[in-house]
C-alpha positions in Angstrom: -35.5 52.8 -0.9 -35.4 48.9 -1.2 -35.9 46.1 1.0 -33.4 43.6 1.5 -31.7 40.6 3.2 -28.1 41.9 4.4 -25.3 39.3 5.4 -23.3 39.9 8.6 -19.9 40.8 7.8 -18.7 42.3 11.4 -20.5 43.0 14.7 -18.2 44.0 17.0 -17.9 45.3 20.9 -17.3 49.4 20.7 -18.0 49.9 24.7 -19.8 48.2 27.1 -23.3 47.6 25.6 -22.7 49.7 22.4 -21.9 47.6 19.4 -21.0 48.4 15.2 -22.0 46.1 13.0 -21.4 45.4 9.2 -23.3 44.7 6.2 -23.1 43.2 2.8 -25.4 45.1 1.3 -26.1 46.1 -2.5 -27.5 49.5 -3.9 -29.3 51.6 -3.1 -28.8 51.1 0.8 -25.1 51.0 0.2 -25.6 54.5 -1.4 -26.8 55.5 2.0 -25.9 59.4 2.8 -24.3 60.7 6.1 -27.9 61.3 8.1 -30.3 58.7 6.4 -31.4 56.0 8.3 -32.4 52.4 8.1 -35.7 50.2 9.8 -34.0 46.9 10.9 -35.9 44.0 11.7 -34.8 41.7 14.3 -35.8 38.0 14.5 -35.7 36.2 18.0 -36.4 33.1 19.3 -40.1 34.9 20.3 -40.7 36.2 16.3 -40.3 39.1 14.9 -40.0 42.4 16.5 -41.3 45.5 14.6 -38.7 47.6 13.2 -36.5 50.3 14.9 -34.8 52.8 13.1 -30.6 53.2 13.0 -28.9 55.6 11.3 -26.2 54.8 9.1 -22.7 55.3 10.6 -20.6 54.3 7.5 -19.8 52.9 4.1 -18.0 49.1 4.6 -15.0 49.3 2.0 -13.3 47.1 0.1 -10.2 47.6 -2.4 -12.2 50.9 -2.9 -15.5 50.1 -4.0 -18.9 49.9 -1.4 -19.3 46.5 -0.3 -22.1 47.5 2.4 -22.9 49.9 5.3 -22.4 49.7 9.1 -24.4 50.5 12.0 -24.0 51.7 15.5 -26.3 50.4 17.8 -26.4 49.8 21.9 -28.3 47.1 22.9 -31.7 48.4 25.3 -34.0 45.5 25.0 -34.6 42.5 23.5 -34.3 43.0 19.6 -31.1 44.6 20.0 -29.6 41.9 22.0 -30.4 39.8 19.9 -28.9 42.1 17.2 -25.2 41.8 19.3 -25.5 37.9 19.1 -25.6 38.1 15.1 -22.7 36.1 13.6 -20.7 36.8 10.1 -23.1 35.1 7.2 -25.8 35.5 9.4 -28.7 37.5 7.7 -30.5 40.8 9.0 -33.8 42.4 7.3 -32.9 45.9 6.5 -35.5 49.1 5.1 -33.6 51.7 3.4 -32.1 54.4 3.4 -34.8 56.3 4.3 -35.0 60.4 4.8 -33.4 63.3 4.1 -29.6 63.0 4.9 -27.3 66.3 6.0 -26.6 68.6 3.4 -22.8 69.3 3.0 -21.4 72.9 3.8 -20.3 74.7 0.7 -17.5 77.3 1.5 -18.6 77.7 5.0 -15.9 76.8 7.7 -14.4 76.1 10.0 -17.4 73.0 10.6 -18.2 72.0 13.5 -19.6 68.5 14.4 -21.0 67.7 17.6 -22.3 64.0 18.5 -23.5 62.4 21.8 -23.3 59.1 23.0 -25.1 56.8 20.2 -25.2 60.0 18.6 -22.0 59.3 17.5 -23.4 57.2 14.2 -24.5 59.9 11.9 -21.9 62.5 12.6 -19.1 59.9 12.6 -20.0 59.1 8.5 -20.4 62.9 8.0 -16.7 63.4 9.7 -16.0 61.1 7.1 -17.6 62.3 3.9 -16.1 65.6 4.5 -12.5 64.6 5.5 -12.7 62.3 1.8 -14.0 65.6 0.1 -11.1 68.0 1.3 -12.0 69.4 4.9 -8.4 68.6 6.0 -7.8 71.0 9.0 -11.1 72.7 9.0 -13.0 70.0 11.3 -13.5 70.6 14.9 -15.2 67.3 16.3 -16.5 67.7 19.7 -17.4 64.2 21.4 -19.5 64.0 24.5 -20.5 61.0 27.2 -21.2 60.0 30.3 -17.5 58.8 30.9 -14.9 57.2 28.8 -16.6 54.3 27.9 -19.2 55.9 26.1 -17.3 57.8 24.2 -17.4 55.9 20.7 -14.8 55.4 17.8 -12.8 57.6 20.1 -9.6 56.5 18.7 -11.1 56.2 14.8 -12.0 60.1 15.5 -8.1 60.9 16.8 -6.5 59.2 13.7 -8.6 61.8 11.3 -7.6 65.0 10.0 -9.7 67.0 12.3 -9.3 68.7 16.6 -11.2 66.5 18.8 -12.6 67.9 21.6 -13.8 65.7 24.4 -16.1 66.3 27.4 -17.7 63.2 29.9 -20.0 64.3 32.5 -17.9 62.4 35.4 -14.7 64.1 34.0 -12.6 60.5 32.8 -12.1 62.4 30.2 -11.6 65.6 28.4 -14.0 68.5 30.1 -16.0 67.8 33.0 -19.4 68.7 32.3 -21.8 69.0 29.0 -20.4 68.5 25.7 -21.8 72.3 24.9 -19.8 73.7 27.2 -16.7 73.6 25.6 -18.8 74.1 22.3 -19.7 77.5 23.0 -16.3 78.8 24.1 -15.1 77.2 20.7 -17.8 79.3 18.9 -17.2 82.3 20.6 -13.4 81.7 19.7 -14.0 80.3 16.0 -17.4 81.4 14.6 -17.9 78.3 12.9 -19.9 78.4 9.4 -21.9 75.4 10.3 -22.9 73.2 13.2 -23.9 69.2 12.3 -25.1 68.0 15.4 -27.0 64.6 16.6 -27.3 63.4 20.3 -29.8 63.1 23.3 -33.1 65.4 22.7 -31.2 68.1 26.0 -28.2 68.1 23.6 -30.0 69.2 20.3 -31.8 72.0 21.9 -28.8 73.4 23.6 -26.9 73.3 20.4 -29.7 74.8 18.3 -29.7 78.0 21.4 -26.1 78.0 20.9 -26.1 78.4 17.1 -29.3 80.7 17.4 -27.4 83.5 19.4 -24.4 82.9 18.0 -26.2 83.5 14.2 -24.6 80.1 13.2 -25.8 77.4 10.6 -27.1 74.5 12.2 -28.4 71.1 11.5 -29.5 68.5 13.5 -29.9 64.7 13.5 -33.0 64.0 15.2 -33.4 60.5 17.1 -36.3 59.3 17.9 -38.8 55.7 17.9 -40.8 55.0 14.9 -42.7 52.5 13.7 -42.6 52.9 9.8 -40.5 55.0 8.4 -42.4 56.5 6.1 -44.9 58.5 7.5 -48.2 56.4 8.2 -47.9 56.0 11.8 -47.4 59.4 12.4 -45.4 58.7 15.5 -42.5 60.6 14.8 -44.1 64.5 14.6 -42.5 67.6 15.7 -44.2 71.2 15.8 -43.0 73.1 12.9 -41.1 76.3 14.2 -42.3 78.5 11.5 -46.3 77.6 11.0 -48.0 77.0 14.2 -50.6 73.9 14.5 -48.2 72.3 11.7 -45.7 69.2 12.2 -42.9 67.9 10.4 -42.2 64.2 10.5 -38.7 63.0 11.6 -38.9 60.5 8.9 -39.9 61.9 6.0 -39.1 65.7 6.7 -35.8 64.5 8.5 -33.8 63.1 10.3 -32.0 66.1 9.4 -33.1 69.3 10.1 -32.4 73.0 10.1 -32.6 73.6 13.8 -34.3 76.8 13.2 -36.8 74.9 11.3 -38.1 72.4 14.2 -39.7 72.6 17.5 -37.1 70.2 19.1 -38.9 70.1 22.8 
């Protein structure tokens, strides 16, 4: 973990509100994992806000070696507007990388990744940590949104190695209807070794029932507000699923979880 003052490279327009940004950034926060997270701070013209957590959504590369890490981010309130206005050589004040990351399936496939809306961050780098590592034609990425326009890195995801499978909820595109929908019938169909999974709270729950009855690995992103990051605000707490009266912290215990492991709602 290391605190430091990150230069703008890129922060560019995904969708309508939802923007990814770049940062030149040195070790250890561009040694970031697919699943760990970063506290940004945010200076406006009021001060500074207190930090809010994004998960890293990528490596920035250059001639082959790290040069920094991007971020996803969609813009809800004042910090993170203020985040979209950044500028290349402008400076951000970035914590990290912080918790425990996803750990990467070993000789279980076919994989299957499912992300939701801004979701889309951790499970994006994962799709691409394991297409780098040899998961050619064993990735089965299932996308989910509102409509089209929330559907992020869309096009990034169709240029990959890997079936994309897309659901929006007013049926622009792919499936009409929840993102587990088509999920399901792919598991039934497949019986996938693992599930990665991050997304709205509904999301994550479904998926953790699916991968339950199923008898399916499964591990889960967690989003959530926090005020540290490190566990001494205690914000961040869910019940653990096998000790009652016990809670695991989403930032130290997680993001990632075992979704047999957590009480997610």
């Amino acid at each position: 973990m290391d605190l430091q003052k990150t230069i703008v490279i890129a922060n560019e327009m995904l969708a309508p509100s939802c923007f990814r940004i770049s940062l030149e950034c040195r070790p250890p926060l561009s040694e970031a994992v697919p699943g760990q997270f970063v506290m940004v701070r945010v200076e406006t013209g009021n001060g500074p806000f207190w930090r809010r957590p994004f998960s890293v959504a990528g490596l920035v590369l250059d001639g082959g070696l790290t040069r920094g890490i991007e971020l996803i981010y969609k813009v809800v309130g004042k910090a993170t507007a203020a985040m979209s206005a950044l500028k290349p050589g402008r400076r951000l004040d970035l914590l990290g990388p912080l918790g425990h990351g996803f750990e990467l399936s070993k000789g279980l496939k076919p994989v299957f990744l499912a992300a939701g809306g801004i979701g889309i961050a951790p499970v994006r780098f994962l799709a691409q940590v394991l297409e780098k590592y040899g998961h050619t034609g064993e990735l089965h990425f299932f996308l989910g949104g509102r409509s089209s326009d929330d559907l992020l890195c869309r096009k990034e995801l169709e240029s990959m190695s890997l079936e994309l499978h897309l659901a929006t909820d007013d049926g622009s595109v792919g499936h009409r209807g929840l993102l587990t929908e088509p999920l399901e019938r792919q598991v039934e169909s497949l019986s996938p070794g693992i599930i990665y999974a991050c997304g709205p709270t509904g999301m994550l729950v479904a998926v953790a029932d699916i991968a339950r009855r199923h008898d399916c690995n499964c591990q889960v992103a967690v989003e959530t507000l926090m005020a540290c990051g490190m566990g001494a605000c205690q914000g961040c707490a869910l019940p653990d699923a096998d000790r009652s009266g016990f809670y695991l912290h989403v930032c130290q215990d997680g993001p990632v979880f075992d979704a047999s492991k957590v009480v997610l709602a």
